[in-house]
C-alpha positions as CSV (number, residue, x, y, z in Angstrom):
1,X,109.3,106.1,75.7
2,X,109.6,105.0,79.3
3,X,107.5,106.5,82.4
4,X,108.4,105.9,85.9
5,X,105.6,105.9,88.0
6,X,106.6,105.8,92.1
7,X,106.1,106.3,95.4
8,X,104.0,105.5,98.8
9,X,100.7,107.4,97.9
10,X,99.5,104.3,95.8
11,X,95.9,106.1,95.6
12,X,97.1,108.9,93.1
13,X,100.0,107.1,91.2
14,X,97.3,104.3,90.6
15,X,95.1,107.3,89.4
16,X,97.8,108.5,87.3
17,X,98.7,104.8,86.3
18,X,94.4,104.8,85.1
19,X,94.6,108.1,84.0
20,X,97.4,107.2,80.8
21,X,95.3,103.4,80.1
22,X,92.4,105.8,79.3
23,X,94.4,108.2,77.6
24,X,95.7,105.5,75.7
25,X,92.7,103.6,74.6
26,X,90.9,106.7,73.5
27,X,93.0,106.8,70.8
28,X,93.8,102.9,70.3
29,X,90.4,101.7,70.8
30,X,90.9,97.6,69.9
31,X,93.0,97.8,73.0
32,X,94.8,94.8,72.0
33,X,97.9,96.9,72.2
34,X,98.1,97.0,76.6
35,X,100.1,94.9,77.8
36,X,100.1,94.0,80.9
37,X,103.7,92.6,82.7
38,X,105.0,91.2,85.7
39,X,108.8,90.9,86.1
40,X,108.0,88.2,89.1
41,X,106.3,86.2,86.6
42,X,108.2,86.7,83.5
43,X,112.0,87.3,82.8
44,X,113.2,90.1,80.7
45,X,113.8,88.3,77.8
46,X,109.8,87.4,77.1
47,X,109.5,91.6,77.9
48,X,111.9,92.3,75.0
49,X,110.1,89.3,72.3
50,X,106.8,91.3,73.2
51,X,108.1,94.8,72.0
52,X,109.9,93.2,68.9
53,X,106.7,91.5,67.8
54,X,104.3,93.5,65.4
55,X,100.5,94.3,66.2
56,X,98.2,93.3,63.2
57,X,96.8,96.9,63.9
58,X,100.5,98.2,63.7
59,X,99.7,100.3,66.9
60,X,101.6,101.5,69.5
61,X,102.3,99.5,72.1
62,X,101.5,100.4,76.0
63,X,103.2,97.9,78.6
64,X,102.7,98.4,82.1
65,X,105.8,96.6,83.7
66,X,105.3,96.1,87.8
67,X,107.6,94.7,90.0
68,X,110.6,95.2,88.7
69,X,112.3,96.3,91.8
70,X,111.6,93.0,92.8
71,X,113.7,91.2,90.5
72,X,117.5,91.9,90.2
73,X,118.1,89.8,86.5
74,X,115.3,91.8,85.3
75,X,116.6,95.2,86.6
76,X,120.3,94.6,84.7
77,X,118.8,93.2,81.6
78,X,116.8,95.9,81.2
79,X,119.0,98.7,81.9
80,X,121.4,97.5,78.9
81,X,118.9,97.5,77.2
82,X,117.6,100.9,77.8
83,X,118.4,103.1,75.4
84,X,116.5,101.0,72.8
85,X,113.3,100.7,74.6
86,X,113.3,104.2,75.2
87,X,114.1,105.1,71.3
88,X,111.4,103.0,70.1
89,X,107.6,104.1,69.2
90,X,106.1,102.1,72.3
91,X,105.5,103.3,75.5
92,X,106.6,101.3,78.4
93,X,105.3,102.3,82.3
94,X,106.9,101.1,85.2
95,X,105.3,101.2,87.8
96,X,105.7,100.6,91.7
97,X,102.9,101.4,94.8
98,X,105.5,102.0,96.8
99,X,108.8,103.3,98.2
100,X,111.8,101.7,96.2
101,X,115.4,101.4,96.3
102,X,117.1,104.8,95.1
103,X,120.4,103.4,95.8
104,X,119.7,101.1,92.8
105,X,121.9,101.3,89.2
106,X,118.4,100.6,87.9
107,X,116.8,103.5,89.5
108,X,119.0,105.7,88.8
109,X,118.8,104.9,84.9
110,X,115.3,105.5,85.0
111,X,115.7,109.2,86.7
112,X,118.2,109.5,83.8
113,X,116.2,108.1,81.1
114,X,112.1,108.1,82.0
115,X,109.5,110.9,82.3
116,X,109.3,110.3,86.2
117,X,106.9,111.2,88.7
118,X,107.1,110.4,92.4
119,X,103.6,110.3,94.5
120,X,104.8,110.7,97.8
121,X,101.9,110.8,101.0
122,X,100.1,114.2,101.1
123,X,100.3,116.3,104.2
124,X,99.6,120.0,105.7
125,X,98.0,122.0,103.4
126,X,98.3,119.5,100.4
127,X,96.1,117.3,102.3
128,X,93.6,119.5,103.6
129,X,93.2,120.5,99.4
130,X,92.9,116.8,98.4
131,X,90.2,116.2,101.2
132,X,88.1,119.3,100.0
133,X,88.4,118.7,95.9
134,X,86.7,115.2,97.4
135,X,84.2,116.6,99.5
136,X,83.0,119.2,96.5
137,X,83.4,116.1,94.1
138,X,80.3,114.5,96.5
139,X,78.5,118.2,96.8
140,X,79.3,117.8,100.5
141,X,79.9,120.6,102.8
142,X,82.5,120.5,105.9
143,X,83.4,122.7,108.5
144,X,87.4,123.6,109.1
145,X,87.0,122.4,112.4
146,X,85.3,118.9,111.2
147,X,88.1,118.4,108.7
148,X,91.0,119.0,110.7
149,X,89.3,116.0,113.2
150,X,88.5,113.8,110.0
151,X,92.7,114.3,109.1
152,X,93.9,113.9,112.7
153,X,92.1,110.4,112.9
154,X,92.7,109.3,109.1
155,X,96.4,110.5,108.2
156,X,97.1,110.5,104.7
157,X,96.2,107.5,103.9
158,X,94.1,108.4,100.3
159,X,91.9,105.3,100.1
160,X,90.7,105.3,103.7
161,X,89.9,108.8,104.1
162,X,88.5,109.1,100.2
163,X,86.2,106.0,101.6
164,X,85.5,107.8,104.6
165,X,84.8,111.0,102.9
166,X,82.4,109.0,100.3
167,X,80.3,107.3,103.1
168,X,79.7,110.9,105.1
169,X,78.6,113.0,102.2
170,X,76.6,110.3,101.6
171,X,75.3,109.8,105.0
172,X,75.2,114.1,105.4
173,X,72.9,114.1,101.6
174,X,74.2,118.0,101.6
175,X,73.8,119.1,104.9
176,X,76.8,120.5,106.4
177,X,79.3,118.2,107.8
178,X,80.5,119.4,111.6
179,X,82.3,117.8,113.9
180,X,79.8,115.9,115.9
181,X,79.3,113.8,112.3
182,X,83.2,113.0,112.7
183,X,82.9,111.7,115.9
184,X,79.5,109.7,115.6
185,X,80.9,107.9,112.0
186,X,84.3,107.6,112.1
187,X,85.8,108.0,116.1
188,X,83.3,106.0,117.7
189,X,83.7,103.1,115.6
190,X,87.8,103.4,116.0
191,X,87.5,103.7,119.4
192,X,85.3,100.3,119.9
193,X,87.2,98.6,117.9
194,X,90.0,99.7,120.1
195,X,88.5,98.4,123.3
196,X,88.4,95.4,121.7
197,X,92.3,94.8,121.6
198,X,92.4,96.0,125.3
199,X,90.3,93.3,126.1
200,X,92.2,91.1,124.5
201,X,95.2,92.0,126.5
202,X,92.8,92.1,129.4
203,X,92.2,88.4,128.8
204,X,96.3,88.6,128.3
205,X,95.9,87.1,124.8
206,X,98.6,88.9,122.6
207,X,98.0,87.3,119.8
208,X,94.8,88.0,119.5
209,X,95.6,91.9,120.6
210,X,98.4,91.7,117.6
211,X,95.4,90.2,115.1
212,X,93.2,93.5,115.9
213,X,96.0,96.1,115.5
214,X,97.4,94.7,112.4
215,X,93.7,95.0,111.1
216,X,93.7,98.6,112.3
217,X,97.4,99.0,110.5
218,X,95.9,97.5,107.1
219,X,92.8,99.4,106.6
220,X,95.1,102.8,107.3
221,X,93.9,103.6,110.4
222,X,96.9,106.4,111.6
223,X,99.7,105.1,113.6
224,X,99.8,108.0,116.5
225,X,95.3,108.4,116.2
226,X,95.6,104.1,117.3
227,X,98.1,104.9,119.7
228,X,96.0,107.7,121.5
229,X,92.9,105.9,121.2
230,X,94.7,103.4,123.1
231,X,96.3,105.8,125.8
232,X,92.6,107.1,125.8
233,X,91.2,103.8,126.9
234,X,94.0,103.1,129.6
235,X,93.2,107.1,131.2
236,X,89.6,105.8,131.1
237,X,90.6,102.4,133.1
238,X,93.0,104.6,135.5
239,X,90.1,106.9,136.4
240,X,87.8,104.6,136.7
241,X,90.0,102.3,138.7
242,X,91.2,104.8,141.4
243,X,87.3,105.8,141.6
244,X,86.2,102.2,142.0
245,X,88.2,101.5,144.8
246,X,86.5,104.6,147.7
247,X,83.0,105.1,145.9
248,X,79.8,103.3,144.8
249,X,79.4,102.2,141.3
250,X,76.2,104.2,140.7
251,X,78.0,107.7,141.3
252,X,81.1,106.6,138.8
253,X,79.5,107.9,136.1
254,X,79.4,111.3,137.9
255,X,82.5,111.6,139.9
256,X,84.3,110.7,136.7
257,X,82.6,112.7,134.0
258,X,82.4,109.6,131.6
259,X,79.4,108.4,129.8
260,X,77.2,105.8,131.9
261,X,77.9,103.6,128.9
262,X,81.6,103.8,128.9
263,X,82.0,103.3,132.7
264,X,79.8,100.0,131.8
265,X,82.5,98.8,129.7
266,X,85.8,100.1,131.6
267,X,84.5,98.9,134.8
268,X,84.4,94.9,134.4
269,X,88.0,95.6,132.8
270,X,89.6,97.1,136.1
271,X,89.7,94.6,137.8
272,X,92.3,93.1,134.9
273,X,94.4,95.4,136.0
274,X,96.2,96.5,139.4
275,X,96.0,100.5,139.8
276,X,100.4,100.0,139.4
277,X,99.9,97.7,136.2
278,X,98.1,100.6,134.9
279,X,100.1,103.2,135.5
280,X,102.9,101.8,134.4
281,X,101.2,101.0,130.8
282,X,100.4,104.8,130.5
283,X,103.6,105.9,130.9
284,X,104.7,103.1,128.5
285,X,102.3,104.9,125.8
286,X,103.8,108.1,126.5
287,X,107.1,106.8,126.1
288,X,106.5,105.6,122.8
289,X,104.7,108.3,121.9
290,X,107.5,110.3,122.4
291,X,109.9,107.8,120.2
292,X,107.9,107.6,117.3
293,X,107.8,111.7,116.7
294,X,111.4,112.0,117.7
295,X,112.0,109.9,114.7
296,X,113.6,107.2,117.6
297,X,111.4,104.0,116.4
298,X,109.5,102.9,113.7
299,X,105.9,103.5,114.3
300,X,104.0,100.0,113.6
301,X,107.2,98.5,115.6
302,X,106.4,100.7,118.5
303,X,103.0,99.2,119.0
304,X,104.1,95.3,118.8
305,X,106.3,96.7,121.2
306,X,103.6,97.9,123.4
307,X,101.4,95.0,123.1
308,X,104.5,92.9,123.7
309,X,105.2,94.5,127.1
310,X,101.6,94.8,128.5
């Protein structure tokens, strides 16, 4: 038997991937039987040698093959060889954490031939679901209003917002979860971390800009969430800016609306910055903004782009 396993929600085909080893060892219990393959590591032919070989607890074999998509020999090899690893008593899982290749022959012998299942990212009401089955796993409590924030800033990435989720309940010990909590655990620390690539581009070091959103981009921070926090911080310097320039620093706090604390920080910056530099960088984000959700530029490209061009 062969299962495909697929798709860019790694967090629940991995969970699905866990969900048949356990299923599996229940009943086979010396485990001796899981196999574990890479196809980057090993060609087919070591693959096939394994399956022909006979346990000394005659049980049934469970091979988790990754990679494969990877490797074009492998992907030909094994699609002659199909039908036979599909009649025999084993069970063989293939399994990718990611998008792959549809247009492949290989692919397409596996939506022939495999059990299939295709994780693909959660979103609308799918989402919202997930995120509640997690809080009530916890005992937590959340508003509707709190969740929607926690989604906006998170996206659907399943192992940052199952983290997040984890570390509020925990923080919240049953108390209801509102949208204050959001903002004071997750926003806050987003949006420093934020300031910290504008003053890197303050300082006009790129690279160093490129290091912090990449980090952002890796732990699953949401593409459009970085790129208002970042229009968010340029508003902030505009403001502040224009302000700066006909009143006293003590009343910028006032005249602007902004916390004492966040003036602090935005003022030193201005002067970075000319009032046209500025403006010109907002539009910029606007622009892009616009591009990504018209489907006109790939979203991570679009903020290289922007860092590029500051």
């Amino acid at each position: 038997m062969i299962i495909f396993i697929y798709g860019q929600d790694s967090y629940r085909s991995k969970s699905k991937l866990e969900e048949i080893i356990l299923g599996y060892k229940k009943i086979h219990k010396s485990g001796l039987s899981l196999i574990h393959f890479d196809a980057r590591e090993k060609g087919f032919n070591t693959l096939s040698s394994c399956l022909k070989s006979n346990s000394i607890f005659d049980d049934k074999k469970l091979v988790i093959l990754k990679n494969v998509f990877s490797d074009k020999k492998f992907q030909e090899d094994f699609v002659e060889e199909v039908k036979k690893i599909n009649d025999a008593k084993d069970i063989i899982v293939v399994y990718e954490s990611d998008k792959v290749d549809e247009r492949t022959k290989f692919f397409k012998t596996l939506k022939k031939e495999a059990k299939c299942q295709e994780f693909d990212n959660l979103a609308g009401a799918q989402l919202k679901k997930w995120a509640s089955q997690e809080f009530e796993k916890y005992g937590a409590k959340i508003d509707s209003q709190a969740q929607d924030m926690l989604l906006s800033y998170i996206g659907s990435n399943l192992w940052q917002l199952g983290n997040e989720i984890k570390k509020i309940a925990y923080f919240k010990k049953g108390q209801l979860i509102k949208g204050e909590d959001i903002e004071l655990q997750i926003k806050s620390k987003i949006e420093n971390d934020i300031f910290k690539t504008i003053e890197a581009l303050a300082a006009k070091d790129k690279k160093q800009s490129l290091i912090y959103l990449h980090k952002h981009l890796e732990s699953g921070d949401n593409v459009l969430y970085i790129l208002s926090m970042v229009a968010y911080q340029f508003k902030n310097l505009l403001i502040v800016k224009e302000l700066a320039d006909k009143n006293p620093y003590n009343t910028l706090a006032k005249k602007s609306g902004l916390h004492p604390f966040v003036v602090q920080k935005t003022f030193y910056l201005c002067n970075k910055f000319s009032m046209d530099q500025l403006k010109k960088i907002y539009q910029k984000i606007f622009q892009i903004d616009s591009d990504i959700k018209m489907g006109r530029i790939d979203p991570e490209l679009a903020l290289e782009l922007l860092i590029a061009q500051i």
